[in-house]
C-alpha positions as CSV (number, residue, x, y, z in Angstrom):
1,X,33.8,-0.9,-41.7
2,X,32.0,-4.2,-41.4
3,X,28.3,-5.2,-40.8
4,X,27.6,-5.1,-37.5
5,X,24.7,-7.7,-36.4
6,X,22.1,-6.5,-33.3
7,X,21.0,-9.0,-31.2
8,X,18.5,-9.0,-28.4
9,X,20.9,-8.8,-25.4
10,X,19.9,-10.6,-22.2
11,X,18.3,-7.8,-20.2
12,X,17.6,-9.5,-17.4
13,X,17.5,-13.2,-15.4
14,X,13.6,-13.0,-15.0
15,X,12.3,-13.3,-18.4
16,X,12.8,-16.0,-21.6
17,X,11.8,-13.3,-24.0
18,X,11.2,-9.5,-24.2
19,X,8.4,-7.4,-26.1
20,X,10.4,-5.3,-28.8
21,X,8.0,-1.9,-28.0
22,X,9.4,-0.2,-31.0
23,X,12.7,1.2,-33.0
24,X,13.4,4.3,-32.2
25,X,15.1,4.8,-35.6
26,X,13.2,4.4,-39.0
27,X,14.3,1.2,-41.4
28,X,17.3,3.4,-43.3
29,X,18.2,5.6,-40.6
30,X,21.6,6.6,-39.5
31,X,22.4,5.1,-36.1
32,X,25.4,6.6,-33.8
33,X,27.2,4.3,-31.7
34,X,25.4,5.0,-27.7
35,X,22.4,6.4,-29.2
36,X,18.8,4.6,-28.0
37,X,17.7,2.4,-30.7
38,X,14.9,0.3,-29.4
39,X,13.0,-0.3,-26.4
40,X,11.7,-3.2,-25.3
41,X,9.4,-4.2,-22.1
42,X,10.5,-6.8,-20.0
43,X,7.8,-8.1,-16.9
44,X,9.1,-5.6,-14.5
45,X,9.8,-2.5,-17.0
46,X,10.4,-0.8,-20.5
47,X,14.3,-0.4,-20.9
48,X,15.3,1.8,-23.8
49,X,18.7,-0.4,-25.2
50,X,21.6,1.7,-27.4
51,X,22.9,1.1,-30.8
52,X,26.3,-0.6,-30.6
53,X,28.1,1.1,-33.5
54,X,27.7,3.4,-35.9
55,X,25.9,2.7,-39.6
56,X,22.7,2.6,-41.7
57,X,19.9,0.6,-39.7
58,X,18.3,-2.7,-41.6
59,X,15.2,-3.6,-39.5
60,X,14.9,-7.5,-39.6
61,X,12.1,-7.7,-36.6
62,X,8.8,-5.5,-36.2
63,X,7.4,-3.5,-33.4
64,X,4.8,-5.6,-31.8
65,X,7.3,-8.9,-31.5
66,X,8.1,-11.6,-28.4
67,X,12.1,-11.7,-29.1
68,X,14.5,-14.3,-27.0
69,X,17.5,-13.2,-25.9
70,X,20.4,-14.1,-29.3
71,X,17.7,-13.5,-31.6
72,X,18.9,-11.3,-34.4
73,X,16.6,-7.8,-34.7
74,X,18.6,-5.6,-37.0
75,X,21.8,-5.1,-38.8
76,X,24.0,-2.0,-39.1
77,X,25.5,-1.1,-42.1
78,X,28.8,0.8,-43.2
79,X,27.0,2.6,-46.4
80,X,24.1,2.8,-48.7
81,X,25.4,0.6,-50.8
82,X,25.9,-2.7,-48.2
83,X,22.5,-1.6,-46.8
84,X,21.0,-2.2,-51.0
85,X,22.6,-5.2,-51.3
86,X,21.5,-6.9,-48.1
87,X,17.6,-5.6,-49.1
88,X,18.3,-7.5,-52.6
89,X,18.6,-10.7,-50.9
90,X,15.9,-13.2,-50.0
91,X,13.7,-11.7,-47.0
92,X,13.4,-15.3,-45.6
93,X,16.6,-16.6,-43.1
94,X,16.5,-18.4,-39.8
95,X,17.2,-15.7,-38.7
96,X,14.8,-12.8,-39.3
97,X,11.3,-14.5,-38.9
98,X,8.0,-13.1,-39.6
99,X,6.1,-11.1,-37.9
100,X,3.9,-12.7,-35.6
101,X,0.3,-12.9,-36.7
102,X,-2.9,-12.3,-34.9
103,X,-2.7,-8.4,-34.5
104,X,-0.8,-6.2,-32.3
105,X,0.6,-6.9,-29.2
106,X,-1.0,-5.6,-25.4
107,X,1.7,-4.1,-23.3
108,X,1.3,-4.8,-19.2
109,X,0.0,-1.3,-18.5
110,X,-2.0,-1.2,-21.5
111,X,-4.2,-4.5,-20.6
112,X,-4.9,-3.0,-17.1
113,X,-6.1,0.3,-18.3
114,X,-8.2,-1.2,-20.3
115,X,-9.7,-3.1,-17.2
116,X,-9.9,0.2,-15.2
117,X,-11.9,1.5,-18.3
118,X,-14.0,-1.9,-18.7
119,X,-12.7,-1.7,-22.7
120,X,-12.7,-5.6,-23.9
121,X,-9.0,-6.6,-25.3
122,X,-10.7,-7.4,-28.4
123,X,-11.5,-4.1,-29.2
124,X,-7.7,-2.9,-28.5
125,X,-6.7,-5.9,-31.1
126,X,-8.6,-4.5,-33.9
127,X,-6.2,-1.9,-33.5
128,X,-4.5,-0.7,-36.4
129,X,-0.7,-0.3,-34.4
130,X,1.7,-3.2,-34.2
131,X,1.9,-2.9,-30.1
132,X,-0.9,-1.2,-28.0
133,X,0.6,1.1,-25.2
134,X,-1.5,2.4,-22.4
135,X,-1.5,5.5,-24.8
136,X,-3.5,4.2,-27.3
137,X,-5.8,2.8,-24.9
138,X,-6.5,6.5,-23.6
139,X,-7.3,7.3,-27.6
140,X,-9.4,4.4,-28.0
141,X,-11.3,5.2,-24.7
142,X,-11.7,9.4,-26.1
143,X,-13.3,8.0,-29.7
144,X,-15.5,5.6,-28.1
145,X,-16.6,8.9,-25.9
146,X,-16.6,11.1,-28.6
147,X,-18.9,8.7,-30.5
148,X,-21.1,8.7,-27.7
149,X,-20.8,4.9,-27.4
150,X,-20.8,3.2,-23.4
151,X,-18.9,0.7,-21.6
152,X,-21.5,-1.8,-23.1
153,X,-21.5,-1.2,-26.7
154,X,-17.5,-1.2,-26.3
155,X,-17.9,-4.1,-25.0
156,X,-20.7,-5.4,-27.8
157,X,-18.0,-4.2,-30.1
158,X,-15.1,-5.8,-29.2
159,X,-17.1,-9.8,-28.5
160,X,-16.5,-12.1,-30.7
161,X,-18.6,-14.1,-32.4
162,X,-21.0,-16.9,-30.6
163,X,-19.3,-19.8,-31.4
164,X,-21.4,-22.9,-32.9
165,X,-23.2,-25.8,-31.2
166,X,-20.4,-28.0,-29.5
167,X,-21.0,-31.6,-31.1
168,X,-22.7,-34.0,-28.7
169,X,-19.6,-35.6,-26.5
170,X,-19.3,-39.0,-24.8
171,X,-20.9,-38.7,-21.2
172,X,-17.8,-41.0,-20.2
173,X,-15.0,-38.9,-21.8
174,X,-13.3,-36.8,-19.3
175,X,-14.4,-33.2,-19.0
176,X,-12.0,-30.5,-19.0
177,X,-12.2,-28.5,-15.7
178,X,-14.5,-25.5,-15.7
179,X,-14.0,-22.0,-13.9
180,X,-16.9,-21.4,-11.2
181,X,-19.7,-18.5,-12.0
182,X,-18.2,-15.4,-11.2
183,X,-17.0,-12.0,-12.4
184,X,-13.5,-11.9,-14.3
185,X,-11.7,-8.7,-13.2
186,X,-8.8,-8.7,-15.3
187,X,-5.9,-10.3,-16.8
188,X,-2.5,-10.6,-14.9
189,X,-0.3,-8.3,-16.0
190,X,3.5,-9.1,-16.8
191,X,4.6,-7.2,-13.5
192,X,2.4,-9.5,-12.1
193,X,3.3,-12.7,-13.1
194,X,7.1,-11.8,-12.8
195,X,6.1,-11.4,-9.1
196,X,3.5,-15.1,-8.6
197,X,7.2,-16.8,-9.9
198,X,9.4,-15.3,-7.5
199,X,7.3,-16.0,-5.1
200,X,6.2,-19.7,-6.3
201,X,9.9,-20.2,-6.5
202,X,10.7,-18.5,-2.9
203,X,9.0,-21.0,-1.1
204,X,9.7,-24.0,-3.4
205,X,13.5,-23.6,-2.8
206,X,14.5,-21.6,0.0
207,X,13.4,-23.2,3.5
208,X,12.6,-20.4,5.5
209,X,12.0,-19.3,9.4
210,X,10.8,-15.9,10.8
211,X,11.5,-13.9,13.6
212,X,10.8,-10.2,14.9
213,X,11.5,-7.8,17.2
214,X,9.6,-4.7,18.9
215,X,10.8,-1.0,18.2
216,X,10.5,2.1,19.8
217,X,10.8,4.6,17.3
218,X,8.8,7.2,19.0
219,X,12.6,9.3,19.1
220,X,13.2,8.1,15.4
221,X,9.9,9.9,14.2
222,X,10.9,13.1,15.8
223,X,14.4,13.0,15.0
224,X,12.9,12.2,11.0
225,X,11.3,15.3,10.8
226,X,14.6,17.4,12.0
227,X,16.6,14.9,9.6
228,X,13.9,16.0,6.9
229,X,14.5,19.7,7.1
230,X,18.2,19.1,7.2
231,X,18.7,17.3,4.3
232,X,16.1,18.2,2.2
233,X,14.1,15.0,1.8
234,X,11.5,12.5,3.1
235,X,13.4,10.9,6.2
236,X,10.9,8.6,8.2
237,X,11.1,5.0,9.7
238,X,11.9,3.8,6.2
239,X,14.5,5.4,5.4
240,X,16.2,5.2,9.1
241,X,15.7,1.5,8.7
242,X,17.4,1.3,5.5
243,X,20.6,3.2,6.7
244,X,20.6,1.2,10.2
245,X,20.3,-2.0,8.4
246,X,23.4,-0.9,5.8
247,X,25.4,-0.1,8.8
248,X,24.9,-3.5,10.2
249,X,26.9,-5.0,6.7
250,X,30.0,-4.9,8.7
251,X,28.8,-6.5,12.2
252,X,26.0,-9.2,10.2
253,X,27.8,-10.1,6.9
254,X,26.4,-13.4,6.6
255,X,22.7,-12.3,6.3
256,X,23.9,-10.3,3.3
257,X,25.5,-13.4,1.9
258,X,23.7,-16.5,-1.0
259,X,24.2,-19.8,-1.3
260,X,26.9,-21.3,-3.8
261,X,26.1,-22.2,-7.2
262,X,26.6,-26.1,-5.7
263,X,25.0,-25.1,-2.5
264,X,27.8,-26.3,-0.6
265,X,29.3,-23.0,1.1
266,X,28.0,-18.8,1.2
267,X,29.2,-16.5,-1.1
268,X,29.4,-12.8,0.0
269,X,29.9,-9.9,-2.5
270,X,31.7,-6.0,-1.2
271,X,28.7,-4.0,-0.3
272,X,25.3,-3.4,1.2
273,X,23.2,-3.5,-1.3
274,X,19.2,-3.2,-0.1
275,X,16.3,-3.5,-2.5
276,X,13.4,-2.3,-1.0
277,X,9.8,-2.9,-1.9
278,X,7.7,0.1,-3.5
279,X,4.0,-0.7,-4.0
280,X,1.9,2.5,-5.8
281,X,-0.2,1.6,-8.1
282,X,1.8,0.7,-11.0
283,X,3.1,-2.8,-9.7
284,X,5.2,-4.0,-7.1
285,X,8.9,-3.0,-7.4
286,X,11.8,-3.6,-5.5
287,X,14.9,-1.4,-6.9
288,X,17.9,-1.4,-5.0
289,X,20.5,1.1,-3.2
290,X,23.4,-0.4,-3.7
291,X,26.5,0.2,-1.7
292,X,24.1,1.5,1.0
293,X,26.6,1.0,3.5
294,X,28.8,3.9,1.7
295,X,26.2,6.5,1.3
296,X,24.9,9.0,3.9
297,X,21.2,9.6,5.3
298,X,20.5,12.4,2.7
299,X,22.1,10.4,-0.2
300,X,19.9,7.1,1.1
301,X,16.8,9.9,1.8
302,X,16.9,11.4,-1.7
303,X,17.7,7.9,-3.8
304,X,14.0,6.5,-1.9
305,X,12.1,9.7,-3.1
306,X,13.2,9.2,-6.4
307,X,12.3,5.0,-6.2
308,X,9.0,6.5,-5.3
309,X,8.4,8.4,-7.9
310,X,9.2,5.9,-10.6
311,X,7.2,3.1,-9.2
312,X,4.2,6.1,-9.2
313,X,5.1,6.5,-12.7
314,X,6.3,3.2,-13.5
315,X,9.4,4.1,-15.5
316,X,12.2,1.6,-13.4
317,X,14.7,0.3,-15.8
318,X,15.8,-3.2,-15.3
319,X,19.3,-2.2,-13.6
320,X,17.6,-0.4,-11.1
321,X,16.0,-3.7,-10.1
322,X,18.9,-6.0,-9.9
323,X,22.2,-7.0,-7.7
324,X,20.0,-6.6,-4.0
325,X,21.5,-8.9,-1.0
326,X,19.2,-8.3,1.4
327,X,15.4,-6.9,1.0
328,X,13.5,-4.3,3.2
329,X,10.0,-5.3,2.7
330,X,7.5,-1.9,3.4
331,X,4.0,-2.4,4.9
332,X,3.6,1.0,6.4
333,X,-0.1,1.4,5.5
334,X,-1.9,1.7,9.1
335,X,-2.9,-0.9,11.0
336,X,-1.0,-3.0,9.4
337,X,1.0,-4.2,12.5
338,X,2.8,-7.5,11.6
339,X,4.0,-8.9,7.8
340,X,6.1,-11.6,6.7
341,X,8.4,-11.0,3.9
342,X,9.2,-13.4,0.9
343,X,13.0,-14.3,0.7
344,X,14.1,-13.7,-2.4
345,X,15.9,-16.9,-4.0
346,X,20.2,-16.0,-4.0
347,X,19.3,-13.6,-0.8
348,X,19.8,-15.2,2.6
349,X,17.5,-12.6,4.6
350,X,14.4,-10.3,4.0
351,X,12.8,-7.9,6.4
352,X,9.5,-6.4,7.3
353,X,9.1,-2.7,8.5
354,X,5.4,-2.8,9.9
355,X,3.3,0.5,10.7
356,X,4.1,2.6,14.3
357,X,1.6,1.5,16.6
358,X,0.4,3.5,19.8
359,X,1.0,1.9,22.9
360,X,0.7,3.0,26.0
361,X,4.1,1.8,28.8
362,X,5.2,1.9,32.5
363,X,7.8,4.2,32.9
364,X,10.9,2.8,33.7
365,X,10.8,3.8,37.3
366,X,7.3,2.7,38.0
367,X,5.9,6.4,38.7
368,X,3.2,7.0,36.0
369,X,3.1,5.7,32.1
370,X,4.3,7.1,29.1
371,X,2.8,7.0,25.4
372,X,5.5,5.8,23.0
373,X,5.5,4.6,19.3
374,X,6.1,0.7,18.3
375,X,6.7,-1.1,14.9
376,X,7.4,-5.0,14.2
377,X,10.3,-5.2,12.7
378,X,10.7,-8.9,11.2
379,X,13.0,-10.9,9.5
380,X,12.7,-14.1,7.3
381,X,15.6,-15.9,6.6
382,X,16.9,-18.8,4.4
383,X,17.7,-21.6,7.2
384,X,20.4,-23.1,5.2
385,X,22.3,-20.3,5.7
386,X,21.5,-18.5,9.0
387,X,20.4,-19.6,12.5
388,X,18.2,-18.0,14.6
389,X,21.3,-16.5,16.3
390,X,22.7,-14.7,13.8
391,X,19.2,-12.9,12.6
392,X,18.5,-11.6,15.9
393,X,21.8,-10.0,16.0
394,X,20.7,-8.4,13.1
395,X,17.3,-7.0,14.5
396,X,18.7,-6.3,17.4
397,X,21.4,-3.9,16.3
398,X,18.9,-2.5,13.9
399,X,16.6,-1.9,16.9
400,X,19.7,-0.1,18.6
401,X,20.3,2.0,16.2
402,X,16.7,3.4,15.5
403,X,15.9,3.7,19.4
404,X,19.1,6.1,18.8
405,X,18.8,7.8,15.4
406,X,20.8,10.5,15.6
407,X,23.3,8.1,15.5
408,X,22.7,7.2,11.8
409,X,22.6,11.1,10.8
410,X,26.3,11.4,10.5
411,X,27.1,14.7,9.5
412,X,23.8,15.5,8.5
413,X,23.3,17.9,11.0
């Protein structure tokens, strides 16, 4: 057996570099091939990663570390005896730098718990961990209770030191911009940020339009809660949406399609594959259901509760949130009646599901009125790709299919 080097693999397209969270293996340990080995947190989650052989672990990086894809964090060994002779050598190499100073490292849902608790970050830095998790945050927060100490005397804690006179400057030297007065809530997280450059990048590169179309789905809601019963999950507007817009793959191919690495033609990959937006209270998250066209109602039905529950929890691995060609964008809150989605750069389309309205219509025969149920459904669309045309064919068949759900129940019933 040979020495087997660990590098940071590239986890993701998003990020330049990756928090290394902590080894899940002491510096010594025996590592089996397969077996979870670190994890690290990325800006949209924590993804445990596996050993990739069998031997004796030699840690190289910390816990508590910013590590670039390539960089070397570890090395397995074949025996005790290659793992001595690599800890005889110098500890300095190019490739095993030092820890990084200045104290631990705040993970993304450790920062905002300490701004729900209004605990200053310098008080999580004095820390004695090499990364602070939202864990020891809680801890923190129960000593600072158990000490009988407030919000204020955390926060009297934790601020630094006033910092001395500034020396008197030249009235003429340009002055560095200054934030106005006002109250710092907190600090973006990494979710966050991952987010502001998708959508800074949306609309620097992709030249969009939007259109959208009105839906009955006063029939859809009915037919959800029969749906519900029969497969044994959440079935609303959503998730009839999702499985009428993977039906569509076939008819509307080119709105599932992206543009060319030399922008010159579309490139279209086998499947539906729909990421749809989850927003609840952990960060916004968009995993996908890929080959959506291939699935049923119950298999779609069941797949969304589960995307529910780990954007509640906030425990999405990175493959859940990669490989979408078209996005369903939720805003089902009430009263919200009309939203436009963000494309996502390499997807040609994105659409909006907006809140059922009441509204109240002639009947078709001019007799009376009848009370039905309406959402917007929209669609924003990279115009180098598709014309107007070809999106509304898109809503429009969408529309058919929800004014007609039983239709997307298969042999659900």
């Amino acid at each position: 057996m040979t020495v087997t080097e660990y590098r940071m693999p590239k986890v993701n397209t998003n990020d330049a570099a990756y928090t290394l969270l902590g080894w899940l293996v002491e510096d010594g340990g025996k590592v089996a091939e397969g077996e979870p080995l670190l994890e690290v947190e990325t800006s949209k989650a924590v993804e445990e990663l596996a050993a990739p052989a069998d031997g004796l672990l030699e840690l190289l990086v910390p816990a508590g570390r910013e590590c670039a894809p390539g960089e070397l964090l570890a090395r397995l060994h074949p025996d005790a005896a290659s793992l001595d002779a690599a800890r005889q050598r110098p500890a300095a190499s190019a490739d095993s730098p030092a820890p990084a100073a200045g104290g631990p490292v705040l993970t993304a849902p450790a920062r905002a718990r300490l701004a729900e608790l209004g605990i200053p970050e310098s008080a999580a830095l004095a820390l004695d961990v090499p990364v602070v998790r939202r864990a020891e945050v809680d801890q923190l927060a129960a000593r600072l209770a158990a000490n009988g100490q407030a919000t204020e005397q955390a926060t009297e804690l934790g601020r630094p030191e006033a910092p001395e006179a500034p020396a008197p400057q030249d009235p003429q030297a340009e002055q560095a911009p200054q934030d106005p007065p006002g109250t710092v809530l907190a600090p973006l997280s990494r979710n966050q940020r991952a987010v502001a450059a998708t959508v800074t990048a949306s609309h620097r590169e992709v030249p969009t339009a939007f259109t959208a179309v009105d839906v009955d789905v006063t029939d859809a809601l009915a037919a959800g809660r029969e749906l519900a019963a029969a497969v044994g999950s959440l079935v609303g507007p959503a998730e009839l949406t999702v499985a009428a817009l993977a039906t569509r793959r076939a008819t509307d191919p080119a709105c599932f399609a992206a543009l060319t690495a030399d922008g010159g033609s579309t490139r279209l990959v086998p499947g539906a594959h729909i990421g749809v937006t989850f927003e609840l209270g952990a960060g916004l998250f968009v995993p996908v259901l890929r080959d959506a066209d291939r699935s049923s109602l119950g298999e779609l039905s069941r797949a969304m509760m589960g995307h529910r529950m780990a954007a509640l929890r906030g425990t999405f691995r990175d493959r859940d949130l990669q490989g979408a060609n078209i996005t369903l964008t939720l805003h089902t809150d009430p009263g919200v009646s009309l939203a436009l989605p963000v494309v996502f750069p390499g997807q040609a389309c994105a659409l909006s599901l907006a809140a059922p309205r009441t509204v109240v219509l002639p009947d078709p025969d001019g007799t009376g009125f009848r009370t039905r149920s309406l959402v917007h459904l929209g669609a924003a669309f990279d115009h180098r790709l598709l014309n107007g045309r070809q999106v509304v064919s898109l809503l429009t068949g969408v529309k058919a299919l929800l004014e007609a759900p039983h239709q997307l129940a298969g042999d659900t019933l």
